[in-house]
Structures are given as structure tokens and as C-alpha cells.
C-alpha positions in Angstrom: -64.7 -16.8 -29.0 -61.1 -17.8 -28.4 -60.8 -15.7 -25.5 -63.5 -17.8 -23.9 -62.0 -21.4 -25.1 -58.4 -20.0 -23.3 -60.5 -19.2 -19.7 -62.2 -22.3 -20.0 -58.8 -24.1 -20.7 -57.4 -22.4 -18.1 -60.1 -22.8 -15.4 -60.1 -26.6 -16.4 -56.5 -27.0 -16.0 -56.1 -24.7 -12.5 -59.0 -26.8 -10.7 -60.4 -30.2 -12.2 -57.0 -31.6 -13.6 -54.7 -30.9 -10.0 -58.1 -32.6 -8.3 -58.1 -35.2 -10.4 -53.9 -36.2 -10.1 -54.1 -36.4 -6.9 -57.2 -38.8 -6.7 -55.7 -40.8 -9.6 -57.9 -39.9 -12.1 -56.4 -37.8 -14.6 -56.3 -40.3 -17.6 -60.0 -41.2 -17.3 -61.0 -37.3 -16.4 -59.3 -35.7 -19.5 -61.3 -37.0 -22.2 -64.4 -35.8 -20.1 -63.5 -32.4 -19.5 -62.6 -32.0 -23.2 -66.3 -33.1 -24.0 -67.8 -30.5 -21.4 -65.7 -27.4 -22.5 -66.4 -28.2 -25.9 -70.1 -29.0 -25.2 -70.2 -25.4 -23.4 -68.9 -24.1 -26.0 -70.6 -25.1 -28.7 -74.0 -24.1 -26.6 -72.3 -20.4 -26.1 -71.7 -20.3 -29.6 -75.2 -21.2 -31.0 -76.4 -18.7 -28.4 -75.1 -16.1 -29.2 -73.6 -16.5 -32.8 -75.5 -19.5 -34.8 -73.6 -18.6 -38.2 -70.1 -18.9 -37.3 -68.5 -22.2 -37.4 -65.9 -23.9 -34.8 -62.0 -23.8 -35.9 -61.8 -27.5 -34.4 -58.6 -28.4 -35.8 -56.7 -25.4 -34.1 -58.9 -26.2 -30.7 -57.0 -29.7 -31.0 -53.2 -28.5 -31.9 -54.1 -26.7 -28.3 -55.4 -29.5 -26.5 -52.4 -31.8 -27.8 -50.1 -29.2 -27.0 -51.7 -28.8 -23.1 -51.8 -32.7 -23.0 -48.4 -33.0 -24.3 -47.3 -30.9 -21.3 -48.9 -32.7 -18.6 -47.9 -36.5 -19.4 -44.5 -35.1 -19.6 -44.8 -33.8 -16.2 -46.4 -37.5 -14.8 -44.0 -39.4 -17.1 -40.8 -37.7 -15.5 -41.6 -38.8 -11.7 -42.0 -42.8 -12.6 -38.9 -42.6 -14.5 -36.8 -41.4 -12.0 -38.6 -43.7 -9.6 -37.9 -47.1 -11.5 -34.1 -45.8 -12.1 -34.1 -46.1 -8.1 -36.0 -49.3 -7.8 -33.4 -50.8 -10.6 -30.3 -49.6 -9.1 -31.7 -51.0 -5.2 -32.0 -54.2 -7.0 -28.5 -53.8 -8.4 -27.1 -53.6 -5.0 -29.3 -56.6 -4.0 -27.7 -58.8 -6.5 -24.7 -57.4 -5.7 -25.1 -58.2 -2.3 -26.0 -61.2 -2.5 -22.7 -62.2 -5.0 -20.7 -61.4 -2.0 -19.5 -58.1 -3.0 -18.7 -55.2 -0.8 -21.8 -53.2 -0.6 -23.3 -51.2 2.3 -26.4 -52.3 4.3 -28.2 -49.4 4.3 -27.8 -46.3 1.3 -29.4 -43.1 1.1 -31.3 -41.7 -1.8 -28.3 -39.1 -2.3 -26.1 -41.9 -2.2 -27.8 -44.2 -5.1 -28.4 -41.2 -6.9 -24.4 -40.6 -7.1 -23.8 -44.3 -7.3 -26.0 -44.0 -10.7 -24.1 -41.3 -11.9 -20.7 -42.9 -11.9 -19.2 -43.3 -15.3 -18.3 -46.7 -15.6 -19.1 -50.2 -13.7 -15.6 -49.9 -11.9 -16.4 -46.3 -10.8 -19.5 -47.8 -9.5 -18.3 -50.8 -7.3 -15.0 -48.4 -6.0 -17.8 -46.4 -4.6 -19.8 -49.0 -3.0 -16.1 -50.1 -1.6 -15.7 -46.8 0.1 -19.4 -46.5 1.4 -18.9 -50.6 2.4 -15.6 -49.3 4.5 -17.0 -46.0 6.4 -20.1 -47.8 7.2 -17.7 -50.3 8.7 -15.6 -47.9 10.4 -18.6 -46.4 12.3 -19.9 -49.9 13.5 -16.3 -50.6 15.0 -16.3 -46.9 16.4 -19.5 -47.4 17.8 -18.3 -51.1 19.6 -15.4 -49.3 21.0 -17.8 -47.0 22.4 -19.6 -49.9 23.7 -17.0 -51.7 24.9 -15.5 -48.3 26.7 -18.5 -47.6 28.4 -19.0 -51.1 29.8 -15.2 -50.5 31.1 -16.3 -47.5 32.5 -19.0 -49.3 34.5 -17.4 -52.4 35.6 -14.7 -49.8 36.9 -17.5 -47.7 38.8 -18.9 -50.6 40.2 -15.4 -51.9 41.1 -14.6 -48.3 43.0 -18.2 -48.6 44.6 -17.0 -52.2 46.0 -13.4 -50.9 47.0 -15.7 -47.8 48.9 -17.4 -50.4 50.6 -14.5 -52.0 51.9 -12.9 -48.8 52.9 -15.9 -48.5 54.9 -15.6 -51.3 57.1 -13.8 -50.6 60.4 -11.5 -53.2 60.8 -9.8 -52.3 57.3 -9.8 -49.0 58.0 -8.1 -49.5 61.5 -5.6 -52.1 59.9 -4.7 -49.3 57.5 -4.1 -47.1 59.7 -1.8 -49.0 61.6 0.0 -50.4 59.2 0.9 -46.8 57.9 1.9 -45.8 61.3 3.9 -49.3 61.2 5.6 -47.6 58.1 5.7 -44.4 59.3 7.7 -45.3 62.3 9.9 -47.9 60.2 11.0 -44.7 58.0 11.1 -41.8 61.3 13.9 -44.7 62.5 15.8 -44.9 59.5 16.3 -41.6 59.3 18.3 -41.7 62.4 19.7 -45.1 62.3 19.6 -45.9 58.7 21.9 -46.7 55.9 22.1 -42.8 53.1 20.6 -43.2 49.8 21.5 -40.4 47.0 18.9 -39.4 44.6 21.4 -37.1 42.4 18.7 -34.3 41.2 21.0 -32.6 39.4 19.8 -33.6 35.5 16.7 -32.0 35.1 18.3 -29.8 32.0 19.5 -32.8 30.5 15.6 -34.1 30.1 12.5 -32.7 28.9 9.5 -32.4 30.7 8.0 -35.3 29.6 11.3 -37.4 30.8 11.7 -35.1 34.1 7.8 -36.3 34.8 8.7 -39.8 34.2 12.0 -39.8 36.7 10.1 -38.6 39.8 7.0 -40.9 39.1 9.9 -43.8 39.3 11.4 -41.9 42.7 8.0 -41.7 43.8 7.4 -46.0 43.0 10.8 -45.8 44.7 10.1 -43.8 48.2 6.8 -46.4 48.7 8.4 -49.8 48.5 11.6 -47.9 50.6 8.8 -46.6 53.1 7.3 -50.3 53.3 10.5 -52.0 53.4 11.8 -54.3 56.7 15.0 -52.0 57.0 14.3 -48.8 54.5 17.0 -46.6 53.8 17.5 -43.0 54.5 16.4 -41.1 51.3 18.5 -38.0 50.4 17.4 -35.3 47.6 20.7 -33.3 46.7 21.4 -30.5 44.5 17.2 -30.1 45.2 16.2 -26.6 44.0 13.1 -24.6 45.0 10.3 -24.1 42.2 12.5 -26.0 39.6 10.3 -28.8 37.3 11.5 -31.6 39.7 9.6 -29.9 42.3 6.8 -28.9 41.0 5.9 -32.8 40.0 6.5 -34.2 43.2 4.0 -31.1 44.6 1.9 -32.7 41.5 2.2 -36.7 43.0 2.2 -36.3 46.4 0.1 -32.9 46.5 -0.2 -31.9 50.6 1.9 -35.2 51.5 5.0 -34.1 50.3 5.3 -31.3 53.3 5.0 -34.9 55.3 7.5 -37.4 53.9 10.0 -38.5 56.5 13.1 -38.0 53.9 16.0 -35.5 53.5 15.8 -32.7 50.5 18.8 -30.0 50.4 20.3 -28.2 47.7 23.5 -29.0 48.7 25.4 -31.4 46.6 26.3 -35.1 48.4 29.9 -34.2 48.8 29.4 -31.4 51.0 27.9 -33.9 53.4 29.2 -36.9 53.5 33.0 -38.0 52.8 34.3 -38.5 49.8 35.9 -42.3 50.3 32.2 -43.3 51.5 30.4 -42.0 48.8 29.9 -44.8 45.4 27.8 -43.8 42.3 26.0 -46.6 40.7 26.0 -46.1 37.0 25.8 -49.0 34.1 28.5 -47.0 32.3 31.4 -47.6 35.1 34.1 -49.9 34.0 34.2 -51.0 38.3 31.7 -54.2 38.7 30.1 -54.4 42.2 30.6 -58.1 44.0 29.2 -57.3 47.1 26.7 -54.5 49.2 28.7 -52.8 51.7 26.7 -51.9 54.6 29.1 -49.1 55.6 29.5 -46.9 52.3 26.3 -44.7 50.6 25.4 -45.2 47.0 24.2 -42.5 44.9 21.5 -43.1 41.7 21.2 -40.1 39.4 17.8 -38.5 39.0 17.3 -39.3 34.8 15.7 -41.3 32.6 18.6 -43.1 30.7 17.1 -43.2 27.3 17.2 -39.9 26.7 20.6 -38.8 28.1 23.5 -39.8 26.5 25.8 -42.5 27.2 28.6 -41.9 29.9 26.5 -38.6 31.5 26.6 -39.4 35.0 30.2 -41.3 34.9 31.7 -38.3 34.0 30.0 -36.4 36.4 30.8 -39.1 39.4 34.7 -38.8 37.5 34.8 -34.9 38.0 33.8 -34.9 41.4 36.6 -37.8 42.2 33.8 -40.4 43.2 34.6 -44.1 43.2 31.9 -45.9 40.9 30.2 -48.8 40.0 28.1 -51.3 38.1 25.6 -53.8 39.1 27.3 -57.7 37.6 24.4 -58.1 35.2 27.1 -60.0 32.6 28.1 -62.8 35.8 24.5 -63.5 37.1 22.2 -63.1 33.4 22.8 -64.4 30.7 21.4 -61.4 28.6 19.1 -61.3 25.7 18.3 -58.0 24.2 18.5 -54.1 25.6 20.5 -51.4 27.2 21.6 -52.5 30.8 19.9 -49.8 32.2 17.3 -50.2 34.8 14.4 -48.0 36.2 14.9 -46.3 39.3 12.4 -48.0 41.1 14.2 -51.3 39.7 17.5 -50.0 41.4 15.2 -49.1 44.6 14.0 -52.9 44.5 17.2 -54.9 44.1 19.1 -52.4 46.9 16.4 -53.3 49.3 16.8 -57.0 48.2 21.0 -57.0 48.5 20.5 -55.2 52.2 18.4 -57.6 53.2 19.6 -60.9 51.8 22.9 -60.3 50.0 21.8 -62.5 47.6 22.5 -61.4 43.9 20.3 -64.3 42.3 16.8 -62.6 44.5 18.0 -59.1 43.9 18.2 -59.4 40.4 14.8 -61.3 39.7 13.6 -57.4 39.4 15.3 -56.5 36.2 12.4 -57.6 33.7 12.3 -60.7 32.1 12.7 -59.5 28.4 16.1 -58.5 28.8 17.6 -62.0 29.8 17.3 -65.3 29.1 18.1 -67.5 32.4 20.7 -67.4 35.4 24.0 -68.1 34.7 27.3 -69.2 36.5 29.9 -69.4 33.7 32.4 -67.0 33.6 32.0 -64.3 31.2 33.7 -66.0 27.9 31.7 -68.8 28.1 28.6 -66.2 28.3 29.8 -64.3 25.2 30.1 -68.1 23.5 26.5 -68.6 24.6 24.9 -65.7 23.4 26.5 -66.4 20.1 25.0 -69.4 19.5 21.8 -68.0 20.9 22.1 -65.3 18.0 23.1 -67.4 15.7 20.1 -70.0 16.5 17.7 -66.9 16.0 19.3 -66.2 12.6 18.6 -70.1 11.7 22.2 -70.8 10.5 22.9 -74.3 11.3 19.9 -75.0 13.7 21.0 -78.4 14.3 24.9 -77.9 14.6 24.1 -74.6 17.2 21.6 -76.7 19.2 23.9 -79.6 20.2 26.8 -77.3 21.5 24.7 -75.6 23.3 23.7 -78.8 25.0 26.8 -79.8 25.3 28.2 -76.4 27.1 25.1 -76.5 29.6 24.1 -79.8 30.3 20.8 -80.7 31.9 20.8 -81.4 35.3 
């Protein structure tokens, strides 16, 4: 008899109860399949043995027991469901008092953000998920905004194409180059030396060294494009050193072409001595004037990185008379080392053979490092840029701003 009331417990449980959860129906099915396996079970009983009687208080501690089991099992799932629900409202509320919460959260995400400790521990999280979700919407603009770059700089090349493509820029190019061409084949038979002193390349790293002869090569175009360009000279050049190698890098199979002069000889081995002037910011000599007649050398370097009185002492060991552009007499300076880029130096060079005018020469040195043009002597400058500093400290604004009015008056 029991053995029958287990299969028919089991056989309920395996078939009609999983049939009736999903449909919905497991509440209002129960009670109905109790009735039926009783009801067959009574009939089996009465069939086969009339006399013995039904132990219907244990068949209910088994029912319970079974029932017990199974509204545990539904009971769990809504639990964890309206935990969920309540803590998506949370962040609603949140949200909507203005607090740093993310748009859009995972399941894994509120499930952690339930299972912080405290209130504090809760809103630090929402804080860090607020800020990464932040972080990925700027990376993803920057990827935007790159790509549209990208674009407008493809359609810019395809435009540029276009133009190369027409026949009359092309053959105004090509003439202009030959223009340019010829202008620097002249100069090298007719033109005024200039030095490029390549003899500091273990003074720099490569970084520097790549720097320097992306400056020389800035330097050899606006020479090449010049009115009157000067002859270039590479000394103390050497073959397959890091100086070569980046200019092999820049100009690729133009640098077999460039109508300049590379030797590994140093400059006074060919040309005199009493002709020859080194241009460094470090010499004590100030230059008042270009001389047509003498050859000016510019060392190779970066000057940042090398230090102070380098190519002074090398100009002073080879006996070389040196000197300094007047950046005190013409600028009245602001900030920063006197030191200009080569391509700087190529600029006001070209601008003092031309013109001999210091004031047009020197509108190349940038416009950070000085404040105006000046034509005070130099103790009247250092009195200037005194009250200029102490203007920029705010020390007597007043007192500092009517001597300097009354130094330079307006014309």
C-alpha cells in the first residue's frame, strides 16, 4: 500500500505538477491531484483489501512535506525578482535627486550594488560605475571626432590630388623647381659658404640628432627658395653615422640630388682661418653688421640638450673668431634661453643678406620670447625688464606703471 501511494506521488510530481508551473496552474491543480491519487487509492484499496483502513494522517505529513518543498522552490524566484525591481527603483530615485548614477546597469552589476555593506559603499559604487561609463562615452567621441578628422583630411588630399592633376599647376611646379634648382646650381659657384658644423652627434641622443637635421632639412628648403641662397657646406660629415642615416630617412632618393657640399673634412681645412666666424649665443663678441665677405659656421645640435658653452669652446680650440646675434640691442626680451632653431638662424641670415636690416631679420625669433622692439641702450633695457618683472609680481602696480611710461613715452 505505501509503495503504491510513493509511485503515485512520484508519477504526479514528475508529469502533472512541471505541466501545470509552466501553464500557471499549479496552485489551483494541487488540491485536484491530491483528490485523484487519493480517490485511486482508496478504489485500489477496497479492491483489493476492503478491511484495512487508510493511515491518512501520515499520507498528509507527506503531502505537507512535498508541498512544503515546492512553494519554497516558487517562493525563492519572486523574491529575488522584487529585490531587483526595488533596487532599479532605488537608482530611479536616485537618479532623479541628481546623484551620480549610471544610465544603464547590468543584472551582475545591481546584484553587487545590493550586496554592498552600507549606504556609503553603495553610492561609492554607483560613483565608479557613473565615472567609467563616462569615460567610455568621451572615448567613444574622441573616436568620433578622430575619424571625422580622418575624413575631412582624405577628402582634403583627394582635393589637393585634384589640383595636382591639373596641367598648368603641374607645369608651374615644375618650373618653379627648376627656378630653384638653378638659383642653388649658381650659388654653389658664385655664392656666399655656409657651415653646418656636424660634428655633435655624440653630444645628443637620437631623438635630439632626429630633431637637428629635421631643422637643417626646414633650413636647406627656404635656402633652396631664397632670392640669393647660400652655398651649404656639411663638414666633419661621416658615412653611415645617425646624421646620415636621417637625412637618407627625409629626403629618401633626393638626397643623392641636393645641389649642396658634404665632406668629412673639418671647415678649417678648407677655408682660411681669418674668414671663418662661428655663430654661437654663448660668445662674449656681439655681431653689428653681416659681412658679405667672411663664412659663418652654425653647429649641427639642438641646444637644450647640450650644455652651455659647447660649441664656444670648440670654435676657442680651433682659434675661430666668434659671435652673437644683438638680441639684448634690438628685443627687449621676456622669458627663455637666447637660443634659436636652426632653421630660425637659416631665416634671419637670408633676411640680413638680403636687407641688412636687423629689425626684419629678427621678426623670426618667436614671439614668446620678447616683448617689443627696442632702441635704448642696454641699461635702460635691464631697467625695463625690471619693472616688467616686477609688474608681473604685482608689487607696486601703480608706482611700476607710471615709470614705465615715463621711460617710453607714447609716440
Amino acid at each position: 500500500m505505501q509503495s503504491a501511494n510513493v509511485l503515485l506521488r512520484r508519477i504526479v510530481r514528475s508529469s502533472v505538477l512541471p505541466f501545470a508551473t509552466q501553464h500557471g496552474m499549479k496552485k489551483d491543480l494541487f488540491p485536484l491531484s491530491r483528490t485523484l491519487s487519493l480517490s485511486l487509492c482508496l478504489k485500489q484499496d477496497k479492491s483489493s483489501e476492503p478491511s484495512e483502513k487508510l493511515d491518512l494522517d501520515e499520507w498528509k505529513k507527506v503531502m505537507k512535506s512535498g508541498l512544503q518543498e515546492e512553494v519554497s522552490e516558487m517562493v525563492s524566484e519572486p523574491k529575488e525578482l522584487s529585490s531587483l525591481a526595488a533596487a532599479r527603483e532605488t537608482l530611479e530615485m536616485w537618479k532623479l535627486a541628481g546623484r551620480a548614477v549610471p544610465e544603464n546597469i547590468s543584472e551582475e552589476q545591481l546584484k553587487t550594488f545590493m550586496e554592498c555593506p552600507s549606504k556609503s559603499a553603495k553610492k561609492k559604487y554607483l560613483k565608479y560605475l557613473h565615472l567609467k561609463e563616462l569615460h567610455k562615452k568621451n572615448d567613444k567621441r574622441k573616436m568620433d571626432e578622430k575619424r571625422e578628422r580622418r575624413l575631412e583630411a582624405q577628402d582634403q588630399d583627394s582635393k589637393t590630388d585634384e589640383t595636382k592633376k591639373n596641367p598648368f599647376v603641374c607645369l608651374w611646379s615644375r618650373t618653379m623647381d627648376k627656378a630653384y634648382n638653378w638659383r642653388a646650381a649658381q650659388s654653389m659657384i658664385f655664392g656666399q659658404p655656409l657651415v653646418f658644423d656636424m660634428s655633435y652627434e655624440k653630444e645628443m641622443s637620437f631623438r635630439e640628432v632626429s630633431n637637428t637635421v629635421r631643422q637643417i632639412v626646414m633650413s636647406e628648403s627656404s635656402n633652396r627658395r631664397s632670392v640669393d641662397p647660400f652655398h651649404i657646406h656639411f663638414c666633419n660629415f661621416k658615412e653611415d653615422s645617425l646624421y646620415h642615416r636621417e637625412f637618407i630617412k627625409n629626403y629618401r632618393e633626393a638626397w643623392d640630388k641636393l645641389l649642396i657640399t658634404v665632406t668629412d673634412q673639418c671647415y678649417t681645412e678648407i677655408f682660411p682661418k681669418d674668414k671663418l666666424i662661428y655663430l654661437t649665443a654663448d660668445s662674449p663678441k656681439v655681431m653689428k653688421t653681416f659681412e658679405h665677405d667672411k663664412i659663418y659656421i652654425v653647429g649641427s645640435m639642438v641646444d637644450k640638450s647640450i650644455k652651455r658653452g659647447v660649441s664656444l669652446a670648440r670654435a676657442k680650440r680651433l682659434g675661430l673668431e666668434t659671435a652673437a646675434l644683438p638680441l639684448d640691442k634690438y628685443l627687449l626680451w621676456s622669458t627663455g634661453a637666447k637660443n634659436l632653431t636652426l632653421d630660425q638662424m637659416m631665416h634671419i641670415l637670408l633676411t640680413l643678406k638680403d636687407t641688412a636690416d636687423w629689425k626684419k631679420a629678427l621678426e623670426f625669433v618667436p614671439k614668446r620670447k620678447y616683448c617689443d622692439f627696442v632702441n635704448k641702450p642696454v641699461k635702460e633695457l635691464k631697467k625695463t625688464l625690471d619693472l616688467i618683472n616686477t609688474h608681473k609680481i604685482a608689487k607696486g602696480r601703480e608706482k611700476v606703471e607710471k615709470q614705465f611710461a615715463k621711460n617710453y613715452p607714447k609716440r
